[in-house]
C-alpha positions in Angstrom: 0.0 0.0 0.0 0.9 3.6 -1.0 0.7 7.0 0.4 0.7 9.9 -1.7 1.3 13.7 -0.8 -1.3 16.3 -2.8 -0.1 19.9 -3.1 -3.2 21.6 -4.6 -2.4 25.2 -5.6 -5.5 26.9 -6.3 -6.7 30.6 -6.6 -8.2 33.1 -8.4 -6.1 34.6 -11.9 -3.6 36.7 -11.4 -2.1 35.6 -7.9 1.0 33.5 -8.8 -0.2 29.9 -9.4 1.7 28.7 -12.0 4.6 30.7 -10.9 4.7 29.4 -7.5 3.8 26.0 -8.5 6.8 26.1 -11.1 9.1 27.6 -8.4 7.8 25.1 -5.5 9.2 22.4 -8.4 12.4 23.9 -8.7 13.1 24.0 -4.8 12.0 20.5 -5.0 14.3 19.6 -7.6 17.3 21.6 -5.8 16.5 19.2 -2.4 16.7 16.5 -4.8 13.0 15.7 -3.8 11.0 13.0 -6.3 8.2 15.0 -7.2 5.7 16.1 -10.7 4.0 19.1 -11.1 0.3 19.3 -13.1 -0.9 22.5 -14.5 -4.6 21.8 -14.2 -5.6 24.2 -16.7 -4.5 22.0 -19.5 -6.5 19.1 -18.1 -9.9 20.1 -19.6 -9.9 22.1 -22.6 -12.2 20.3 -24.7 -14.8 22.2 -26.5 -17.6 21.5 -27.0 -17.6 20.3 -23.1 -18.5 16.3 -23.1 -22.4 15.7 -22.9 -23.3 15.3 -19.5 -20.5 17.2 -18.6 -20.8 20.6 -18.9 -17.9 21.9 -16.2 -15.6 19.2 -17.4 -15.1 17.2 -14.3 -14.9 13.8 -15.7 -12.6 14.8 -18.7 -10.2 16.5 -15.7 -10.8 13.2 -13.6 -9.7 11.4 -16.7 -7.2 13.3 -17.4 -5.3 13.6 -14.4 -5.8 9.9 -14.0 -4.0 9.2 -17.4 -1.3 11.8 -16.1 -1.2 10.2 -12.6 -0.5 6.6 -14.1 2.7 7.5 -15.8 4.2 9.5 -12.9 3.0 6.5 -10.6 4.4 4.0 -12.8 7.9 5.8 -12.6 8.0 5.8 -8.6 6.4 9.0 -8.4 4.7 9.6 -4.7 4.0 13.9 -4.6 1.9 15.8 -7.0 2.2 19.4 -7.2 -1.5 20.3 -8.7 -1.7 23.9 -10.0 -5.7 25.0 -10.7 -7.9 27.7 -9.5 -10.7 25.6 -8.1 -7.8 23.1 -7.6 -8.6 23.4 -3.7 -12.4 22.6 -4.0 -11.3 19.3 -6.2 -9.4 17.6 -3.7 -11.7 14.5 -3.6 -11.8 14.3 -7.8 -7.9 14.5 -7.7 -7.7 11.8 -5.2 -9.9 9.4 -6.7 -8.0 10.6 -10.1 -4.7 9.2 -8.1 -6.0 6.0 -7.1 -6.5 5.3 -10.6 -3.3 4.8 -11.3 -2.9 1.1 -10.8 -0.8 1.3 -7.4 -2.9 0.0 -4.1 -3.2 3.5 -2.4 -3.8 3.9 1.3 -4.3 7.5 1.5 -3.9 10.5 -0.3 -2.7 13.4 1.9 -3.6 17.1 1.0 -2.3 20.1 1.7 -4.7 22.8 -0.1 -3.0 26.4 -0.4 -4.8 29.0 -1.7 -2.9 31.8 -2.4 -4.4 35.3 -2.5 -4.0 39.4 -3.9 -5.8 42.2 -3.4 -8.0 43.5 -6.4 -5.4 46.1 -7.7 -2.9 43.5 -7.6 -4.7 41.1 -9.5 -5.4 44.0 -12.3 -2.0 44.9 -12.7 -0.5 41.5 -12.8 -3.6 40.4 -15.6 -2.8 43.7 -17.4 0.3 42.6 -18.5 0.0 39.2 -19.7 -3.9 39.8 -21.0 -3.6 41.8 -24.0 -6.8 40.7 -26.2 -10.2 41.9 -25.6 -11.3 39.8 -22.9 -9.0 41.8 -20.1 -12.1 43.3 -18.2 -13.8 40.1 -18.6 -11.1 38.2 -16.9 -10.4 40.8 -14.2 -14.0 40.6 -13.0 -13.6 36.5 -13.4 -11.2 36.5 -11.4 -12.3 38.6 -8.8 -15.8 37.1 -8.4 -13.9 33.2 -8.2 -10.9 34.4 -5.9 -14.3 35.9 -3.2 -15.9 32.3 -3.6 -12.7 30.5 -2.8 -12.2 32.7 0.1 -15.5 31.9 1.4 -15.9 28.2 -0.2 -12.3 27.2 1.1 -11.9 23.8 2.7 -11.1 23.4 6.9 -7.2 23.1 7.0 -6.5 25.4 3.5 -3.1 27.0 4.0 -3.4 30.8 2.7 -0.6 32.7 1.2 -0.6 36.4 0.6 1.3 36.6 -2.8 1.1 40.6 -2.4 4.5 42.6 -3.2 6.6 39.4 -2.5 9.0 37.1 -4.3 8.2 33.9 -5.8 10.8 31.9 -4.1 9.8 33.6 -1.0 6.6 32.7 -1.6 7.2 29.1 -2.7 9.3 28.6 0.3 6.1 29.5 2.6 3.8 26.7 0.2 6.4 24.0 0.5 6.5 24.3 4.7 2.8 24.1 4.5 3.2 20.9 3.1 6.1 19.9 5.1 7.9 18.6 2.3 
């Protein structure tokens, strides 16, 4: 039997996910730590969504199952899982774990959600949205990151990402996790 560690990085756009989660990976690596990272956001562009599945949950499921497998097959035992719900799917990801043919015991999750304040947020969207969707993604954002505040599992770690570094930052996720 197997027990594997869950980092689930989630948050609304513009705090730092993928940065962090990227970061977190190379402090991992530098420890010489056996670990994978998922960006969740490429685990369910589909469209049109599947019938019966209009948010995409099963095509994620499936996916990070699929994913899972390969890393579990190679020895792999801690998933770094970058997404903003990601904290809110903690039981999908863990079942999408156990599919990956190894007997698991328990999956242990350490949800962070990391956090900016609103003008942060703009700025930081400003410069990497430049189509015509910026105000719609700003107020996106804004309206998830409130209902991941409020909606956010007992025992989610929070991280201010707000005027400081990334490894900074990434050194405060990867002591929540105690990795």
């Amino acid at each position: 039997m197997t027990t594997y560690d869950l980092l689930l990085i989630g948050g609304g756009s513009g705090v730092g996910k993928s940065t962090v989660g990227w970061e977190v990976s190379a402090l991992l690596r530098g420890a010489g730590t056996a670990h994978c990272l998922i960006e969740g956001d490429g685990m369910d562009q589909i469209h049109p969504a599947p019938e019966g599945d209009p948010h995409r949950t099963a095509v994620t499921e499936r996916n990070i199952a699929a994913v899972w497998a390969n890393y579990a097959a190679l020895g792999q035992r801690r998933l770094i899982y970058t997404n903003t719900v990601s904290i809110l799917e903690a039981p999908m990801i863990g079942r999408a774990m156990g599919g990956g043919g190894v007997p698991v015991t328990r999956v242990r999750v350490t949800p962070v959600l990391l956090t900016a304040d609103d003008a942060t947020v703009r700025q930081r969207l400003a410069l990497r949205e430049t189509g015509s969707q910026l105000g719609v993604h700003i107020e996106r954002s804004l309206r998830m990151a409130r209902r991941l505040a409020e909606e956010a599992p007992a025992g989610t770690v929070r991280v201010a990402t707000d005027g400081r570094t990334v490894p900074d930052i990434a050194a405060e996720v990867l002591r929540a996790a105690a990795w």
